[in-house]
C-alpha positions as CSV (number, residue, x, y, z in Angstrom):
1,X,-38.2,46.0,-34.6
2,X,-37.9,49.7,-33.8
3,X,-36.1,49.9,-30.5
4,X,-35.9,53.5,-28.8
5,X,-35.4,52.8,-25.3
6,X,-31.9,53.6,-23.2
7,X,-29.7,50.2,-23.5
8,X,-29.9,48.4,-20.5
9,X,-27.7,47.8,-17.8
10,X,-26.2,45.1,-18.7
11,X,-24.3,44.0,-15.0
12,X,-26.6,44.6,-12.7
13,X,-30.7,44.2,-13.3
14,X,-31.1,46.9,-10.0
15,X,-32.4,50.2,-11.3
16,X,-30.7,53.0,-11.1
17,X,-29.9,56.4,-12.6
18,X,-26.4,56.9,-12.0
19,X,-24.0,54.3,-13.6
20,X,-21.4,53.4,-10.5
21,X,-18.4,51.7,-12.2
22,X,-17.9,55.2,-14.3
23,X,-18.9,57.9,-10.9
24,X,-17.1,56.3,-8.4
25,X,-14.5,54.2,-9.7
26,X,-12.1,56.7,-9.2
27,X,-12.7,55.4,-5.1
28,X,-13.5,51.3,-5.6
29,X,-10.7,49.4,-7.7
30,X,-10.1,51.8,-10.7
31,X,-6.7,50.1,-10.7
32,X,-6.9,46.3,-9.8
33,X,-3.4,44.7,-9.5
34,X,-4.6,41.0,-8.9
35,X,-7.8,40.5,-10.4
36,X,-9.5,38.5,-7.6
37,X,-11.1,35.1,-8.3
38,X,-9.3,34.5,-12.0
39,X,-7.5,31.9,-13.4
40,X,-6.5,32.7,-17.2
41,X,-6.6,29.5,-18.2
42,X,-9.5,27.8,-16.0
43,X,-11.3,30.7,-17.3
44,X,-10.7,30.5,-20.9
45,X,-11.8,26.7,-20.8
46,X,-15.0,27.8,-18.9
47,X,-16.0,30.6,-21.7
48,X,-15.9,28.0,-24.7
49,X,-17.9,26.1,-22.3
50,X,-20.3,28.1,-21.6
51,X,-20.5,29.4,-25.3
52,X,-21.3,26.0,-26.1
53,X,-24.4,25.7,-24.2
54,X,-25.8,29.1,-25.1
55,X,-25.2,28.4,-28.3
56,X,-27.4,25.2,-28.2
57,X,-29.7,27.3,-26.0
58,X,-30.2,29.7,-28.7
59,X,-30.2,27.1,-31.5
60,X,-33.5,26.1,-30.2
61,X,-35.4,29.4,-30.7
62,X,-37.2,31.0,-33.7
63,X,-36.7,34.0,-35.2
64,X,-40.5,35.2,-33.0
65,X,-39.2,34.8,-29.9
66,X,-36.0,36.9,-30.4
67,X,-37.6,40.1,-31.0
68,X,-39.5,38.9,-27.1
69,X,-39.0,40.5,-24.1
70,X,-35.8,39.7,-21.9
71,X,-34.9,39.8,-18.4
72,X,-33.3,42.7,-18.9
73,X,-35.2,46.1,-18.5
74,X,-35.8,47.3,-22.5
75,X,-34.1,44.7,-24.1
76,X,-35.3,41.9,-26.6
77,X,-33.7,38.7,-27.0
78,X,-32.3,40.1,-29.9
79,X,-30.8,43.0,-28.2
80,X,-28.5,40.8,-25.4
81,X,-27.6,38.4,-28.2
82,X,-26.2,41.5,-30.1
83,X,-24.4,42.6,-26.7
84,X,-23.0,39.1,-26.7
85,X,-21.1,38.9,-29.7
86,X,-19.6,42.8,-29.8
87,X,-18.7,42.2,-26.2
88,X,-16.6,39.4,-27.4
89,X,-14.8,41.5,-30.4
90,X,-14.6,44.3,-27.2
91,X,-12.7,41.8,-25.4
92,X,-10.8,41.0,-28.5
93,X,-9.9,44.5,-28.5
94,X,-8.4,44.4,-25.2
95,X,-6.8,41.3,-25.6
96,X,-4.7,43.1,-28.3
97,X,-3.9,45.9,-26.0
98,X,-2.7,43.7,-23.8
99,X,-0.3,41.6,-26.1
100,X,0.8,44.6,-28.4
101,X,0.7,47.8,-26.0
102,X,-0.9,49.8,-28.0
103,X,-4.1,51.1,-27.1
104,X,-7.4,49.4,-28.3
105,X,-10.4,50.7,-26.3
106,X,-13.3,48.1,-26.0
107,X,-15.4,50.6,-28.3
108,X,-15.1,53.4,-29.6
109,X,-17.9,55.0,-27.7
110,X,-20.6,54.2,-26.0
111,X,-22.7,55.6,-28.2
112,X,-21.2,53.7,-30.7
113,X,-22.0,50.6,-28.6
114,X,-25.7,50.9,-27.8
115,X,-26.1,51.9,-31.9
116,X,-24.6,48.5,-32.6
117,X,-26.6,46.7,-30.0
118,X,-29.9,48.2,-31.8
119,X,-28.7,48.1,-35.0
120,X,-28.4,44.1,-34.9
121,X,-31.2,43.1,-32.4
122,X,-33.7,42.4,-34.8
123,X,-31.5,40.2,-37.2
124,X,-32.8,36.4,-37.6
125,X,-31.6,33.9,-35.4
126,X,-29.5,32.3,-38.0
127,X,-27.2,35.5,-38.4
128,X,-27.3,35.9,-35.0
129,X,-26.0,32.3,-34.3
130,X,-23.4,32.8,-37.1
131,X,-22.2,36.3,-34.9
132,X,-22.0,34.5,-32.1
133,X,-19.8,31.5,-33.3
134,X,-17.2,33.7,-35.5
135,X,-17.1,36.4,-32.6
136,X,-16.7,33.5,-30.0
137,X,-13.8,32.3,-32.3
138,X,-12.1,35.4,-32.3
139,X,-12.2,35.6,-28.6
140,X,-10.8,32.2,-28.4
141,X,-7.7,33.0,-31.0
142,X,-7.1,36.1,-29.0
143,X,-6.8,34.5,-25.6
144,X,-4.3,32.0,-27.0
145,X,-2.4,34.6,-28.6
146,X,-1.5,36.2,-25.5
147,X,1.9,35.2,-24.0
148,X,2.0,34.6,-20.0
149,X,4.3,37.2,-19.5
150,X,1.8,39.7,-20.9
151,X,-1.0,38.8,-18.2
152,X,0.0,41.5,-15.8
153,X,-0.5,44.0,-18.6
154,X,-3.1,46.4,-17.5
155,X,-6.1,47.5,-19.6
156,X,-8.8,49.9,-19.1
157,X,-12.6,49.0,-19.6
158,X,-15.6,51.0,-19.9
159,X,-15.5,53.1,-17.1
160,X,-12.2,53.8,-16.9
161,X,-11.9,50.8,-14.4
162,X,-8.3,49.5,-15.5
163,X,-7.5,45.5,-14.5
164,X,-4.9,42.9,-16.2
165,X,-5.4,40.9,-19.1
166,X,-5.5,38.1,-16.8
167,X,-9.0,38.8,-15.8
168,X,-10.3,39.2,-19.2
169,X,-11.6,35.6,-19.5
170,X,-13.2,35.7,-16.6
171,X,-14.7,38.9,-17.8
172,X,-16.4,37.5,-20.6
173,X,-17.0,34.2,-18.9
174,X,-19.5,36.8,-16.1
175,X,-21.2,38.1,-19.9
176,X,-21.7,34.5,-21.2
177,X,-23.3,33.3,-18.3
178,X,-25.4,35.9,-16.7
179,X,-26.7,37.0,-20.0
180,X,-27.4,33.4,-20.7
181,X,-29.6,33.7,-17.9
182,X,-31.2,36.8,-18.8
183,X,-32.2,35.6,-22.0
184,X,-35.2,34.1,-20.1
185,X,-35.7,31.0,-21.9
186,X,-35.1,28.3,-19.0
187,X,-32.0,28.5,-17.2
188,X,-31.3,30.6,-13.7
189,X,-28.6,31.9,-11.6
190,X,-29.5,27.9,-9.8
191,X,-28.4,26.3,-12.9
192,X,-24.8,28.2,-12.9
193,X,-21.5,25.9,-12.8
194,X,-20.2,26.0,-8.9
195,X,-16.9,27.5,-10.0
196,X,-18.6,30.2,-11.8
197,X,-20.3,30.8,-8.7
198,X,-17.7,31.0,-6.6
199,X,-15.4,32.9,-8.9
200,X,-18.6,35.7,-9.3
201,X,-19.0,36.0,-5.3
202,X,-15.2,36.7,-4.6
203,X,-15.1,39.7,-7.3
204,X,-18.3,40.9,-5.9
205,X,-17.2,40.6,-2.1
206,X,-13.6,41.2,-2.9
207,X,-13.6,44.1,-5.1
208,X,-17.4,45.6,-6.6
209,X,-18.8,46.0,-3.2
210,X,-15.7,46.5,-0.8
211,X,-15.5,49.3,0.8
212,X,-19.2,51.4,-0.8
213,X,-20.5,53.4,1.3
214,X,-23.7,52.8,0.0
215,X,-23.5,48.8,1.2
216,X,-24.0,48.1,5.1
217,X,-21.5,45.8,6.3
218,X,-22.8,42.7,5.5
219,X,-21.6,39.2,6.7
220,X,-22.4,36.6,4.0
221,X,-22.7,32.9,4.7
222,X,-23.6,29.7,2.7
223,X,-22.7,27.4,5.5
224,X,-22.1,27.0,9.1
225,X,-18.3,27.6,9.6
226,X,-16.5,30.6,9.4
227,X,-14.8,28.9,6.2
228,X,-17.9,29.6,4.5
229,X,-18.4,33.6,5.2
230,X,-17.2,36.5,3.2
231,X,-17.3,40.0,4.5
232,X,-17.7,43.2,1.9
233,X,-19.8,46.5,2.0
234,X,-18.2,49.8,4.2
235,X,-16.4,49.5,7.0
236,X,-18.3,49.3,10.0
237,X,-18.8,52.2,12.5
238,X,-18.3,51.5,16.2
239,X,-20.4,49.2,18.1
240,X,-21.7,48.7,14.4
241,X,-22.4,44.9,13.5
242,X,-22.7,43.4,10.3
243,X,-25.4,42.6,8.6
244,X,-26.1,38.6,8.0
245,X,-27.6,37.2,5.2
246,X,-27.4,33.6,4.9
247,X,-27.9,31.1,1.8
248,X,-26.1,29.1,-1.2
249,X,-23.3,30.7,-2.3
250,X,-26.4,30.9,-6.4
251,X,-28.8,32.5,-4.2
252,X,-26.8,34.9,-2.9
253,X,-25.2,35.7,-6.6
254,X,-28.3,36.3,-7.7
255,X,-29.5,39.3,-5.1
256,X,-25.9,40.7,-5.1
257,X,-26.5,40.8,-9.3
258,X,-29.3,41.8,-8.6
259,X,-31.5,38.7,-10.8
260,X,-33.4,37.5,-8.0
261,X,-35.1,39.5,-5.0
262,X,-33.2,37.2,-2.6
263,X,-35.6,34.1,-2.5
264,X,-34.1,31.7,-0.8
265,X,-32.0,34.0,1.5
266,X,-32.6,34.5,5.1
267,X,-31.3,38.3,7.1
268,X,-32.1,37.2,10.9
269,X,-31.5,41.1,11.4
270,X,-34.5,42.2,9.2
271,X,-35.1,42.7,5.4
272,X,-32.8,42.2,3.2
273,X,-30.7,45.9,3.1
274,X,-31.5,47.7,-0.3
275,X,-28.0,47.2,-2.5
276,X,-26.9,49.7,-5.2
277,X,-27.1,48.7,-9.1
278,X,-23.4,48.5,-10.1
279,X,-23.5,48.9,-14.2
């Protein structure tokens, strides 16, 4: 299949015409000193766990329904599958930055990325499985490679957004799942592991959407107690309140990731405010 469309966003399934993390990094996190919501090793587990089930996921389709529609905007099947496995030699890359010092960008260029993402899409499923396995395997062997003392080691992504190796799992751990989910072929943002959940909504509250000026203040809650609120967007003005949307903590990943509208949220303050796509 001929593929001529822009690659998609791959993050964030809002929109948009600007990509964020590379415009205004230079203002939200462009050097993050504690990756927030990581755990190197919980992490690591939870990607060859999550690798595991996509891969039966995928075993189940046909070579027809690859070159189908995703639920990504101008994307096949074929085309986040591709994603998939060079994001995981991209991760490999960074991982040997981090262990070695010497600098190993994720790609070489992002237009070398997208060519490689269209360049594979239409493969059968049986090369794509095989990509995803031996990619998956390298991930693996670079994450064990690492010595603790090099977790602190900062590495820049795409973007020029720079965090330590210690959030890399938990980096590829967001790609496994979402795009698992964006595959379209059964499984939802409901169907993510708790953990994951959790993990997702305390990078997005905690660092993503802290402080944009483009977010209204917004007071987040998936249960009664102030225990179970986060607060994240711009500060608020005076005699400003924050916005309150209420939900479970899947519901609310998937509006602030933009795969669901926000069904099963409720904003006792009005609609649900309009959120930025964040690459």
């Amino acid at each position: 299949m001929q593929h001529t469309e822009p690659i998609a966003r791959t993050f964030d399934l809002r929109d948009t015409g600007a990509d964020f993390t590379r415009s205004c990094g230079a203002h939200y996190g462009r050097v993050m000193t504690d990756y927030a919501g990581a755990d190197y090793a919980r992490d690591a587990a939870a990607v060859q766990e999550a690798t595991a089930r996509l891969l039966t996921a995928v075993a189940a389709l046909d070579d027809a329904s690859l070159a189908r529609p995703s639920e990504l905007p101008g994307w096949t099947r074929g085309h986040v599958l591709a994603h998939l496995a060079r994001n995981a030699d991209a991760m490999v890359n960074l991982l040997t930055w981090a262990r070695t010092g010497e600098e190993t960008p994720m790609y070489p260029d992002a237009e070398t990325r997208d060519a490689d993402i269209r360049r594979d899409a239409a493969r059968p499923l049986a090369v794509h499985l095989d990509d995803l396995r031996t990619s998956a395997a390298r991930f693996d062997a670079a994450v064990a490679a690492l010595p603790p003392e090099r977790l602190p080691y900062e590495v820049a992504l795409r973007g020029g957004l720079r965090e330590p190796a210690a959030g890399l799992p938990l980096r590829r751990l967001t790609e496994v799942e979402l795009h698992h989910v964006d595959l379209g072929i059964g499984r939802t943002v409901a169907d993510l592991p708790a953990t994951f959940v959790e993990s997702q909504l305390t990078v997005l509250t905690g660092t993503r959407f802290a402080g944009h000026p483009d977010i209204p203040p917004l007071r987040l809650a998936t249960g009664p107690g102030e225990a179970d609120v986060r607060h994240t967007g711009r500060p608020a003005a005076p005699g400003e309140s924050p916005v309150t949307v209420t939900g479970s903590p899947a519901a609310l990943l998937g509006w602030l990731t933009g795969r669901t509208d926000g069904a099963g949220l409720s904003c006792p303050d009005g609609p649900l405010p309009a959120l930025p796509a964040l690459g």
